[in-house]
C-alpha positions as MATLAB code, in Angstrom:
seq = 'XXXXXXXXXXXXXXXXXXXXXXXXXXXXXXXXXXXXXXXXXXXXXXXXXXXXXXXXXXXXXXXXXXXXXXXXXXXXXXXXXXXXXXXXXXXXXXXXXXXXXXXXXX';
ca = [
      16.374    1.866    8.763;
      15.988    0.276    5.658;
      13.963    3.324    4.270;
      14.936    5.860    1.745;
      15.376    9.145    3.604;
      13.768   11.099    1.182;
      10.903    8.873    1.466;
      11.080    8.753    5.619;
      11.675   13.019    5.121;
       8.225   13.082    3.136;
       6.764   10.522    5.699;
       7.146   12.290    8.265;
       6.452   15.600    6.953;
       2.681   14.303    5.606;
       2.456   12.749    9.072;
       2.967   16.314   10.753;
       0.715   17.754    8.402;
      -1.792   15.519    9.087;
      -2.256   14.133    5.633;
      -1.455   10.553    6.267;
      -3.494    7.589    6.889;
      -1.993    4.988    9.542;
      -3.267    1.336    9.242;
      -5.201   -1.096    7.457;
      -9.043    1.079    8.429;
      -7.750    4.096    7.691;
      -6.069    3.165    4.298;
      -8.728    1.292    3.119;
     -11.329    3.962    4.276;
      -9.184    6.310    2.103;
      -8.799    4.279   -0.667;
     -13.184    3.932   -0.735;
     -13.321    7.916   -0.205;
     -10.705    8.614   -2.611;
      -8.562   10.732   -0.347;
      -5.672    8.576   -0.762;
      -3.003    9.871   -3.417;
      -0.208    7.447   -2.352;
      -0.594    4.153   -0.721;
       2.711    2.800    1.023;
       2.909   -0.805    2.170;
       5.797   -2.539    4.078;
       7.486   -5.300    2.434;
       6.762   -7.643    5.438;
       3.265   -6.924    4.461;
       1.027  -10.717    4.065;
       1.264  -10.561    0.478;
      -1.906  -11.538   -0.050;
      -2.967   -8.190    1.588;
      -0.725   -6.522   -0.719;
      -1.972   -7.879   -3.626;
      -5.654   -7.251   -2.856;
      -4.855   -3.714   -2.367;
      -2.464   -2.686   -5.293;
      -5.439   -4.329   -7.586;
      -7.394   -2.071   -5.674;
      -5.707    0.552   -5.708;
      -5.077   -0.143   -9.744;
      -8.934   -0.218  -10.192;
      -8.548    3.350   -8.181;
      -5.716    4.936  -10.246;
      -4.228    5.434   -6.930;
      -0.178    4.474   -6.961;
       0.608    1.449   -4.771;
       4.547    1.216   -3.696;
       6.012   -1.393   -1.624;
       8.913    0.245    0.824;
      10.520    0.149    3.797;
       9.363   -2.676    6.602;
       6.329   -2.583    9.566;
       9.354   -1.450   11.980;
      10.584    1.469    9.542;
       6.888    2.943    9.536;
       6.891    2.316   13.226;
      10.173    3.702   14.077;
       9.739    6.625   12.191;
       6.421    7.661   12.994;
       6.847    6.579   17.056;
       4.450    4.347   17.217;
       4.046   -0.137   17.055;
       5.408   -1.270   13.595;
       2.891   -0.709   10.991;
       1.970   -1.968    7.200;
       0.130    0.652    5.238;
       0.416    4.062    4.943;
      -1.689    6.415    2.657;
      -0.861   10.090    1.639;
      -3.623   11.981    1.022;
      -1.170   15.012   -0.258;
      -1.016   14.850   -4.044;
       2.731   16.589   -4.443;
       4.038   14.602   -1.354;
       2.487   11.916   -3.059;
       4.558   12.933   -6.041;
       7.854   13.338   -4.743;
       8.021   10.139   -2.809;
       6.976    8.071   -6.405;
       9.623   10.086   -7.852;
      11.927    9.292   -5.327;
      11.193    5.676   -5.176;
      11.769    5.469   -8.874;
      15.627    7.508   -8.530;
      16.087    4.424   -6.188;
      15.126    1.793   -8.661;
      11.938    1.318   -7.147;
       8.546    0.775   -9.405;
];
């Protein structure tokens, strides 16, 4: 797995919790509501979706980070391989950007 494991630790903690979206409807349904705090896409994402959505998200002020691959998301969460993820917890929101940027991520 090409994720961080903080990141796949906070993942899957939000995802036990219950305070994570799974898939493009849910994300974007988030995004609209303003429940999302985080939105995660895969690298293997159609980057045209990805663009569309951290513009989006930008109009939002929600943060928009690009980690991990469809089969990371899928692995760790047990389910088919997956693009976008959204947090709707605002500190495991937090500690995942801050742990994406101790990685060198943006």
């Amino acid at each position: 797995m090409s994720l961080n494991p903080k990141i796949a630790a906070l993942i899957g903690f939000a995802a036990k919790s219950g305070k994570l979206l799974l898939g493009t409807y849910s994300v974007e349904e988030g995004i609209r509501r303003q429940k999302a705090k985080l939105v995660l896409a895969a690298t293997d994402t159609n980057p045209k979706r990805m663009e569309i959505l951290k513009l989006w998200c930008g109009d939002m002020e929600i943060p928009f980070l690009s980690v991990g691959t469809k089969e990371d998301y899928g692995v760790l969460l047990r389910k088919k391989p997956l693009g976008l993820l959204a947090l709707t917890d605002e500190q495991m929101a937090l500690g995942i950007v801050e742990a994406a940027k101790a990685n060198g991520g943006d």
